[in-house]
N, CA, C and O atoms as a Tinker XYZ file with bonds, in Angstrom:
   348  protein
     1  N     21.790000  -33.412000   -3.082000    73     2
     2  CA    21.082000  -32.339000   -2.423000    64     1     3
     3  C     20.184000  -31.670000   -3.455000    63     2     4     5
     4  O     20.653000  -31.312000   -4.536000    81     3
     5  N     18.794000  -31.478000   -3.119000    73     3     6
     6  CA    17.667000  -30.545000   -4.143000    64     5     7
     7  C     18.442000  -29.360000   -4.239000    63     6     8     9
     8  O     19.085000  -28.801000   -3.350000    81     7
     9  N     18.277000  -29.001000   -5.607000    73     7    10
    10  CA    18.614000  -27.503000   -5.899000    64     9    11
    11  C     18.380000  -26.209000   -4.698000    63    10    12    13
    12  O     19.135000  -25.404000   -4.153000    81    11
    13  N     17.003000  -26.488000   -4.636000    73    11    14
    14  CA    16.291000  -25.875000   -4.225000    64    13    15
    15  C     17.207000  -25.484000   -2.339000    63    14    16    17
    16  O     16.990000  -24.417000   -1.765000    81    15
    17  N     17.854000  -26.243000   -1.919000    73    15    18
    18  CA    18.612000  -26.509000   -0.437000    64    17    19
    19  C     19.794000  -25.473000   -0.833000    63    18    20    21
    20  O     20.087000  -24.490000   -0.152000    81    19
    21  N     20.388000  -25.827000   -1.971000    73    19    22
    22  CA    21.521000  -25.177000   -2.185000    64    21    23
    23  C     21.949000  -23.964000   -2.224000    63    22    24    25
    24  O     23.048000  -23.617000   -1.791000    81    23
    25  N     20.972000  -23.092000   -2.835000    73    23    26
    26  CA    20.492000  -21.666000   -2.939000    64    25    27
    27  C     21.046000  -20.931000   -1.712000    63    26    28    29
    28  O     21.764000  -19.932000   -1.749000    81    27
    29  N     20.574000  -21.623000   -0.532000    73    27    30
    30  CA    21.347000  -20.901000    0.834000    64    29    31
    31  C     22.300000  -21.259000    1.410000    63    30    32    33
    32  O     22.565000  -21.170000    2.609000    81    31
    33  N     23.174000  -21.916000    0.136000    73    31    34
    34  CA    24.475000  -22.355000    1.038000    64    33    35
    35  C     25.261000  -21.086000    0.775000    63    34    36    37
    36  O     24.578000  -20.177000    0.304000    81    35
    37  N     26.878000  -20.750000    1.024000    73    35    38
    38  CA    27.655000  -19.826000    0.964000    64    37    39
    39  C     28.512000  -20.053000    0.130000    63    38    40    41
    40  O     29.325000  -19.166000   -0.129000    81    39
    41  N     28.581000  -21.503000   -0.627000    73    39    42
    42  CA    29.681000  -21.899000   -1.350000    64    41    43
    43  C     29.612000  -21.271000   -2.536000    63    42    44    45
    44  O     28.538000  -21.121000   -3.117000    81    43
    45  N     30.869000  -20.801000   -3.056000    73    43    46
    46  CA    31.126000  -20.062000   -4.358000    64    45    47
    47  C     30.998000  -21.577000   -5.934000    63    46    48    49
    48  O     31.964000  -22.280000   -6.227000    81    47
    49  N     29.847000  -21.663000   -6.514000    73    47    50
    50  CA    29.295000  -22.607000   -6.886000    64    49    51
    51  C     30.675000  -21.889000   -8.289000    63    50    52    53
    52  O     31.608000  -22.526000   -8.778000    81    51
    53  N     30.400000  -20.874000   -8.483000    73    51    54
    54  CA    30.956000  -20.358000  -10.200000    64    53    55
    55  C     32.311000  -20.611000   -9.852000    63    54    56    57
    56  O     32.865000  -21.270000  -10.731000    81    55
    57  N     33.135000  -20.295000   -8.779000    73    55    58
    58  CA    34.565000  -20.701000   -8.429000    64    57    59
    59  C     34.972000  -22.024000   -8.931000    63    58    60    61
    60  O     35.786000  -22.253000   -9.825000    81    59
    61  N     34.005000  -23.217000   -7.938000    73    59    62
    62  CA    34.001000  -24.237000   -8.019000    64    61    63
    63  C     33.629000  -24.764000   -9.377000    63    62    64    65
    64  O     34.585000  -25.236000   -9.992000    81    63
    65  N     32.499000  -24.797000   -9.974000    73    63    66
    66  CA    32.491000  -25.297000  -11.459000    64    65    67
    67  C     33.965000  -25.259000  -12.766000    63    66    68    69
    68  O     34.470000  -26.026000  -13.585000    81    67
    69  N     34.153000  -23.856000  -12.269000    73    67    70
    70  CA    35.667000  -23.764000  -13.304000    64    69    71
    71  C     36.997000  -24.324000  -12.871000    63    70    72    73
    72  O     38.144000  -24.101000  -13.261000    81    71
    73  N     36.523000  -25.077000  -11.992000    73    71    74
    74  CA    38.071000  -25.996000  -11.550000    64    73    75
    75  C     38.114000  -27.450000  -11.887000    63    74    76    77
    76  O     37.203000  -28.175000  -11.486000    81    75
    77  N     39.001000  -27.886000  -12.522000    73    75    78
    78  CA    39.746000  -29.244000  -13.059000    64    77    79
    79  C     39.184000  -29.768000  -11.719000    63    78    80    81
    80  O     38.875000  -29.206000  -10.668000    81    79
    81  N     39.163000  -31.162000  -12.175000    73    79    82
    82  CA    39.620000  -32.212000  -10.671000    64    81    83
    83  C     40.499000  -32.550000  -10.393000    63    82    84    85
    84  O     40.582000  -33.197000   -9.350000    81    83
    85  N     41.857000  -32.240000  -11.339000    73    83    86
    86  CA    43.458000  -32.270000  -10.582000    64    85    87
    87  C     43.868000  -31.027000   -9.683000    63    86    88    89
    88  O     45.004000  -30.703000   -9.339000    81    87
    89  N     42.238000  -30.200000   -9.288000    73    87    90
    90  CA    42.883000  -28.500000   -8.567000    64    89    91
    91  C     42.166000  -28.746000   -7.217000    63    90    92    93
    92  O     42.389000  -27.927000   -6.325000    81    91
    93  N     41.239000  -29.894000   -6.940000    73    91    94
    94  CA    40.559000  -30.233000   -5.871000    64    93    95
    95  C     41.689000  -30.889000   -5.061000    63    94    96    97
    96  O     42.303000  -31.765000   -5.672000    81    95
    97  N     42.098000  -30.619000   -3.743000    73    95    98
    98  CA    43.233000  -31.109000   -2.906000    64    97    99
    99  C     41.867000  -31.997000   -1.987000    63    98   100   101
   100  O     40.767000  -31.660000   -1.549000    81    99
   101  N     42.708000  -33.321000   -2.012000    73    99   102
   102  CA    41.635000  -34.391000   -2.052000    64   101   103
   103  C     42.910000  -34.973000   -0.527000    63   102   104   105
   104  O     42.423000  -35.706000    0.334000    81   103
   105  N     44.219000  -34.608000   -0.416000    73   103   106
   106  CA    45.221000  -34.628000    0.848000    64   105   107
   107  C     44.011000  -35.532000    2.329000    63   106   108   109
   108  O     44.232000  -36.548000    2.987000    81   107
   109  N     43.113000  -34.820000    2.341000    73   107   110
   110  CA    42.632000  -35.228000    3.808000    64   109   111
   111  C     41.682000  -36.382000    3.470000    63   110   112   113
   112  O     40.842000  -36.703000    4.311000    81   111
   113  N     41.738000  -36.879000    2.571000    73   111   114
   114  CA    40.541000  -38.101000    2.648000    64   113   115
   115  C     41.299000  -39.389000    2.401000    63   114   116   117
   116  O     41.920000  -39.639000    1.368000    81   115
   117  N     41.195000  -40.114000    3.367000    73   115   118
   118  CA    41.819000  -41.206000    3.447000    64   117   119
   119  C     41.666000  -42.326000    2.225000    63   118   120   121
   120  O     40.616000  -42.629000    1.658000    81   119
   121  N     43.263000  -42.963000    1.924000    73   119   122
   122  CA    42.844000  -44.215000    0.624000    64   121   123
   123  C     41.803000  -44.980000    1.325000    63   122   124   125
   124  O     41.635000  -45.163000    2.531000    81   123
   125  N     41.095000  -45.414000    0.225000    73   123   126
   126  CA    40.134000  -46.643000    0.587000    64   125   127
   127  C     40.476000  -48.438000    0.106000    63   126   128   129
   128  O     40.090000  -49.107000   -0.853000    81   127
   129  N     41.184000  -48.691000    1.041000    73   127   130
   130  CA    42.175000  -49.979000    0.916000    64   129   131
   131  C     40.721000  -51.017000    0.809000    63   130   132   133
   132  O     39.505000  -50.835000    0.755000    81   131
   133  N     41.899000  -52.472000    0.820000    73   131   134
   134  CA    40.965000  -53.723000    0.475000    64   133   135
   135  C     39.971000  -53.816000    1.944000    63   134   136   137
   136  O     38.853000  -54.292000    2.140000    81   135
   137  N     40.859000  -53.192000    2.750000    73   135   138
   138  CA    39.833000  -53.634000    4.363000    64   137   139
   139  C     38.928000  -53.107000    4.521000    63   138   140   141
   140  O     38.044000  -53.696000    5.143000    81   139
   141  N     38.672000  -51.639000    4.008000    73   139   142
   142  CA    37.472000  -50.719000    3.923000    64   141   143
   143  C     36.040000  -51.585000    2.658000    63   142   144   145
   144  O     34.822000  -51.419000    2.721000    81   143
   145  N     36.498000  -52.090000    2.076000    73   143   146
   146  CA    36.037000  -52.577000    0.890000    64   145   147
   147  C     35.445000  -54.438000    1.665000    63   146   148   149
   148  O     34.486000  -55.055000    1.201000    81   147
   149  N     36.105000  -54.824000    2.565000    73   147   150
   150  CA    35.963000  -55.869000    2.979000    64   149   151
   151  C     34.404000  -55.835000    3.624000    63   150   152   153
   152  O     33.397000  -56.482000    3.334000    81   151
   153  N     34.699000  -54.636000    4.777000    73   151   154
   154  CA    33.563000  -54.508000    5.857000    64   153   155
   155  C     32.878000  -53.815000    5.455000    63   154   156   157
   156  O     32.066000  -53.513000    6.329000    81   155
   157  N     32.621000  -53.127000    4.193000    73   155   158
   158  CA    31.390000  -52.582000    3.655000    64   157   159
   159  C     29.180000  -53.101000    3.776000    63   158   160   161
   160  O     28.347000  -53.622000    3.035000    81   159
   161  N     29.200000  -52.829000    4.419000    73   159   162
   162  CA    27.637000  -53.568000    3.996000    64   161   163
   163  C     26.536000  -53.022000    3.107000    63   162   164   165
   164  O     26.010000  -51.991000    3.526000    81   163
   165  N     26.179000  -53.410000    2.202000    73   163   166
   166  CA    25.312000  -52.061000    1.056000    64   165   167
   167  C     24.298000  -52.023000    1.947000    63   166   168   169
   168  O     24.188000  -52.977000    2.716000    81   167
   169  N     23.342000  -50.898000    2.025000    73   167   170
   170  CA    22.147000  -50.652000    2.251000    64   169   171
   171  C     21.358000  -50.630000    1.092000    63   170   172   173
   172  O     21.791000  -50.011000    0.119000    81   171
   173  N     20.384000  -51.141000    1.034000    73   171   174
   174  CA    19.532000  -50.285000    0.051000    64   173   175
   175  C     18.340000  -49.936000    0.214000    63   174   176   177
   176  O     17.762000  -50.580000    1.090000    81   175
   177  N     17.816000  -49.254000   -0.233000    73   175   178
   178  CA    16.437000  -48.646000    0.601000    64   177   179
   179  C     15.613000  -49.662000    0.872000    63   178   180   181
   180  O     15.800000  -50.783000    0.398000    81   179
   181  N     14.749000  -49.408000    1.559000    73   179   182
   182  CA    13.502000  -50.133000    1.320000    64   181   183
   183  C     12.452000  -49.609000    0.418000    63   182   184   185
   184  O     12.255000  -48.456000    0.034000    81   183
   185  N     11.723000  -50.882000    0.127000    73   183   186
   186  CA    10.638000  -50.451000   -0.642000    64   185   187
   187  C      9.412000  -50.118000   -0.470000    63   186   188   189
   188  O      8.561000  -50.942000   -0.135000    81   187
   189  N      9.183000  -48.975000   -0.658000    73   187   190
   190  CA     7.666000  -48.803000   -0.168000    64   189   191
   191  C      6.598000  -49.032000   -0.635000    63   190   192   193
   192  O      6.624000  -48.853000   -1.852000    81   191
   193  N      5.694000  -49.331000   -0.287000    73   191   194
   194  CA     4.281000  -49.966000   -0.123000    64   193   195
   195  C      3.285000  -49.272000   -0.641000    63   194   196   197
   196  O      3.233000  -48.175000   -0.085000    81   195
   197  N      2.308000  -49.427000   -1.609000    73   195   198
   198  CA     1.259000  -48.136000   -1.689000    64   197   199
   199  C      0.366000  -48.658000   -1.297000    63   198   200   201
   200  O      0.148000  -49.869000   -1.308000    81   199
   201  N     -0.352000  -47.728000   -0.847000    73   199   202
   202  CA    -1.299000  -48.165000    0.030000    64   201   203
   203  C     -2.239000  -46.685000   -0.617000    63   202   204   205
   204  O     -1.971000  -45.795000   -1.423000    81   203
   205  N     -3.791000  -47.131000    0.496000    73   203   206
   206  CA    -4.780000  -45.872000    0.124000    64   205   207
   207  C     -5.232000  -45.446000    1.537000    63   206   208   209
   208  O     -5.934000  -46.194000    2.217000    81   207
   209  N     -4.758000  -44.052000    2.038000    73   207   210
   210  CA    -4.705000  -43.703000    2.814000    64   209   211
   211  C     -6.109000  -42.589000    2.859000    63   210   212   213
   212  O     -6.444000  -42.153000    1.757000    81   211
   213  N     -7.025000  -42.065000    4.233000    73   211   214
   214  CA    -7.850000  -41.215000    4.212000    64   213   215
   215  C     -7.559000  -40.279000    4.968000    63   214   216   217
   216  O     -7.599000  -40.425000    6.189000    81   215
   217  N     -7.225000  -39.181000    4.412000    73   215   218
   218  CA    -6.922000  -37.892000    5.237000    64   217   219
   219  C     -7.840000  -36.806000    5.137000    63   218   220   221
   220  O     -8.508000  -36.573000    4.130000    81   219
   221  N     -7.872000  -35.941000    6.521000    73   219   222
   222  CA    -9.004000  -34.779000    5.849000    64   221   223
   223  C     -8.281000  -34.222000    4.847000    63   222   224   225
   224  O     -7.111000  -34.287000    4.471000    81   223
   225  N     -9.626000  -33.454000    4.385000    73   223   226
   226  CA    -9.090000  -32.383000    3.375000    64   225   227
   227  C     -8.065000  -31.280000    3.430000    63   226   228   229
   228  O     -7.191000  -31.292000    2.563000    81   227
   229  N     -8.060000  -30.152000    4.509000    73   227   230
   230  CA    -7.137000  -29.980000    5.367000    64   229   231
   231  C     -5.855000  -30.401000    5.036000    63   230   232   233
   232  O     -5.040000  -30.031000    4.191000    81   231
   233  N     -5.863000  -31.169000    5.804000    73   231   234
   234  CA    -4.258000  -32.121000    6.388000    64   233   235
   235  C     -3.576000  -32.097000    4.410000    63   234   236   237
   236  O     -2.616000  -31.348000    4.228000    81   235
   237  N     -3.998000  -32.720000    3.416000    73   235   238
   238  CA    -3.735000  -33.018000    2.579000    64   237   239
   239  C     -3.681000  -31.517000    1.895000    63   238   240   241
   240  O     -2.626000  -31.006000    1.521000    81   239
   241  N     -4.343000  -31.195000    1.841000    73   239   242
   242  CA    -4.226000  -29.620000    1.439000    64   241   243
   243  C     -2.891000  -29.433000    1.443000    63   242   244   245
   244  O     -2.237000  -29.512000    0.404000    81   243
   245  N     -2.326000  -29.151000    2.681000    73   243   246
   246  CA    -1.039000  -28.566000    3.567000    64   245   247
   247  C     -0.271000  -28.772000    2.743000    63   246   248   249
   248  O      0.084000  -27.978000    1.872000    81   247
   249  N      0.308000  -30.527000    2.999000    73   247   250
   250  CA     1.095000  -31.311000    2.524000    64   249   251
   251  C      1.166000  -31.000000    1.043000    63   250   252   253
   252  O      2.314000  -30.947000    0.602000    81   251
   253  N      0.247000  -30.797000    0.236000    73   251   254
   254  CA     0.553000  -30.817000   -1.465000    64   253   255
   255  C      0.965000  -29.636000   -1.300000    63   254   256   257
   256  O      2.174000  -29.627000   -1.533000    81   255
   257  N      0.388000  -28.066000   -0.862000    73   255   258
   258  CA     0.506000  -26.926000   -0.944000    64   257   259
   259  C      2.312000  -26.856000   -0.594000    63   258   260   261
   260  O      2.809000  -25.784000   -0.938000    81   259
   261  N      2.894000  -27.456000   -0.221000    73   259   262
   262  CA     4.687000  -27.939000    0.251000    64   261   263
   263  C      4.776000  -28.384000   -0.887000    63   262   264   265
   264  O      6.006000  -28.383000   -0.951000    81   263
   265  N      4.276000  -28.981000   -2.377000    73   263   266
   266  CA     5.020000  -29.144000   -3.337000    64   265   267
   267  C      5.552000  -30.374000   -3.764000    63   266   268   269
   268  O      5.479000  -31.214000   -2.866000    81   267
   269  N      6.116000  -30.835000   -4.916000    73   267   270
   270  CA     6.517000  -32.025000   -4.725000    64   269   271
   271  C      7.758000  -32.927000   -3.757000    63   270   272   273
   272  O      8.819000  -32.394000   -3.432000    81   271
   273  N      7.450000  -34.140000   -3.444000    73   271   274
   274  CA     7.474000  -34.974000   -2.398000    64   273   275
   275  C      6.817000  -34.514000   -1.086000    63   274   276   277
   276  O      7.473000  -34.180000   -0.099000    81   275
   277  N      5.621000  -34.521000   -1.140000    73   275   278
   278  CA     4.918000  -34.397000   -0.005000    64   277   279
   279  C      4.515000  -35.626000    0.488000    63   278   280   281
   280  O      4.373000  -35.792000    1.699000    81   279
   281  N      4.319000  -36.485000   -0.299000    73   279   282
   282  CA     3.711000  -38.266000    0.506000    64   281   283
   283  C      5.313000  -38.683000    1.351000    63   282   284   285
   284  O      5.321000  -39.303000    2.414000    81   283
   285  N      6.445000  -38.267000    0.729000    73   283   286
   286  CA     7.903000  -38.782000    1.695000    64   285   287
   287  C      7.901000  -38.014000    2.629000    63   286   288   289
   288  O      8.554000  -38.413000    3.593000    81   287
   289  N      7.059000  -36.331000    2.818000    73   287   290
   290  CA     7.050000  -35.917000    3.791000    64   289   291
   291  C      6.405000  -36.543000    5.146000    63   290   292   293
   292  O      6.856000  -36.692000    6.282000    81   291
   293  N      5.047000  -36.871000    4.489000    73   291   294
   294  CA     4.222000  -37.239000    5.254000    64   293   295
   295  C      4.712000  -38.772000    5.817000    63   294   296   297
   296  O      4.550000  -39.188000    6.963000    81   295
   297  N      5.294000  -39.420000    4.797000    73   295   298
   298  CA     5.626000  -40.555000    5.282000    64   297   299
   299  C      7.600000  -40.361000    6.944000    63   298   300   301
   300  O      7.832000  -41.066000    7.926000    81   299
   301  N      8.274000  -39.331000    6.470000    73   299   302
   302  CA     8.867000  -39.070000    7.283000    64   301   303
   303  C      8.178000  -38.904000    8.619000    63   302   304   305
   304  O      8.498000  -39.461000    9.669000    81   303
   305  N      7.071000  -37.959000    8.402000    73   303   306
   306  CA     6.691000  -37.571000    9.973000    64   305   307
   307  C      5.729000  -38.795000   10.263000    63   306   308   309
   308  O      5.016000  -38.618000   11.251000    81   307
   309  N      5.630000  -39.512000    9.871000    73   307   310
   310  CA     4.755000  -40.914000   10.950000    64   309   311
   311  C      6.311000  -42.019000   11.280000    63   310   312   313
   312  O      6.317000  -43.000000   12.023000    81   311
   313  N      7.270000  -41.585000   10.634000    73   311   314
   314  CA     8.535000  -42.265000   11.091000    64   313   315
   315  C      9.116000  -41.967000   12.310000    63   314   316   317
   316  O      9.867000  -42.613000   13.040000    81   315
   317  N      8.668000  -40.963000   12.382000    73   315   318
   318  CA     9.181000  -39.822000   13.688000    64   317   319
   319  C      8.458000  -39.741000   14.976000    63   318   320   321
   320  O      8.950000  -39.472000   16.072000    81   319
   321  N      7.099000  -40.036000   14.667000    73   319   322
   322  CA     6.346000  -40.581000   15.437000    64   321   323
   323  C      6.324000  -41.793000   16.121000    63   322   324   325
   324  O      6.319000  -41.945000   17.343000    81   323
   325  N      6.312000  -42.642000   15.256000    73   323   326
   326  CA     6.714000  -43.985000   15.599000    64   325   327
   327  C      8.027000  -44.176000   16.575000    63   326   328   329
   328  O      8.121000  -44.566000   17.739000    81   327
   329  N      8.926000  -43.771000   15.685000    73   327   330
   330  CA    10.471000  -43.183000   17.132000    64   329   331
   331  C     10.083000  -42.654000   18.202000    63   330   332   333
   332  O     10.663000  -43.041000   19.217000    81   331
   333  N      8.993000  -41.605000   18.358000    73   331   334
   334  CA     8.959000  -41.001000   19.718000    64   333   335
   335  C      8.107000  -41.833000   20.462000    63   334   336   337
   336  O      8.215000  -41.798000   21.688000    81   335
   337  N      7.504000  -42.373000   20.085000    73   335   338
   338  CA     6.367000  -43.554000   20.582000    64   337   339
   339  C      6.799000  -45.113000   21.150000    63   338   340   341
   340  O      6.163000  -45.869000   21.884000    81   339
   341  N      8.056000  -45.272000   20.550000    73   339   342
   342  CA     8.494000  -46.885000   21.076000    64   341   343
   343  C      8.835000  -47.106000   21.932000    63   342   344   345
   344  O      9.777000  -46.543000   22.490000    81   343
   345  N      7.986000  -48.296000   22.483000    73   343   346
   346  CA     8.158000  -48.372000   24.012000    64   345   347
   347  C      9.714000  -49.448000   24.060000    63   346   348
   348  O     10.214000  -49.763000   25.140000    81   347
């Protein structure tokens, strides 16, 4: 998670940092046996493509003025598009 996300969570970050990992009660998470390990399938990302794209000035404006990762932004919302669009 970006730093930057975390800021508005509620979790007591200074609590948490000063605790061992023998003080984390780990009780509810199930062992991960040979069968879990069997049916695993890795993902791995895909790779993306560069390409040279023409946008107004505008539009691109926006997007940088949001900071860095703005091309994964931009590339999210034509993903989203594409989803709402498939016939």
């Amino acid at each position: 998670m970006k730093e930057k996300h975390m800021k508005n969570l509620s979790t007591d970050w200074a609590r948490l940092s000063k605790m061992r990992d023998a003080d984390i009660d780990t009780s509810d998470i199930p062992p991960l046996d040979e069968t879990f390990f069997k049916n695993v399938i890795i993902q791995m990302p895909e790779k993306k493509e560069i390409i040279t794209i023409r946008l107004d000035k505008p539009v691109i404006n926006w997007f940088r003025s949001k900071g860095k990762g703005y091309q994964t932004k931009i590339n999210a919302i034509l993903k989203t598009y594409i989803k709402s669009h498939a016939v």
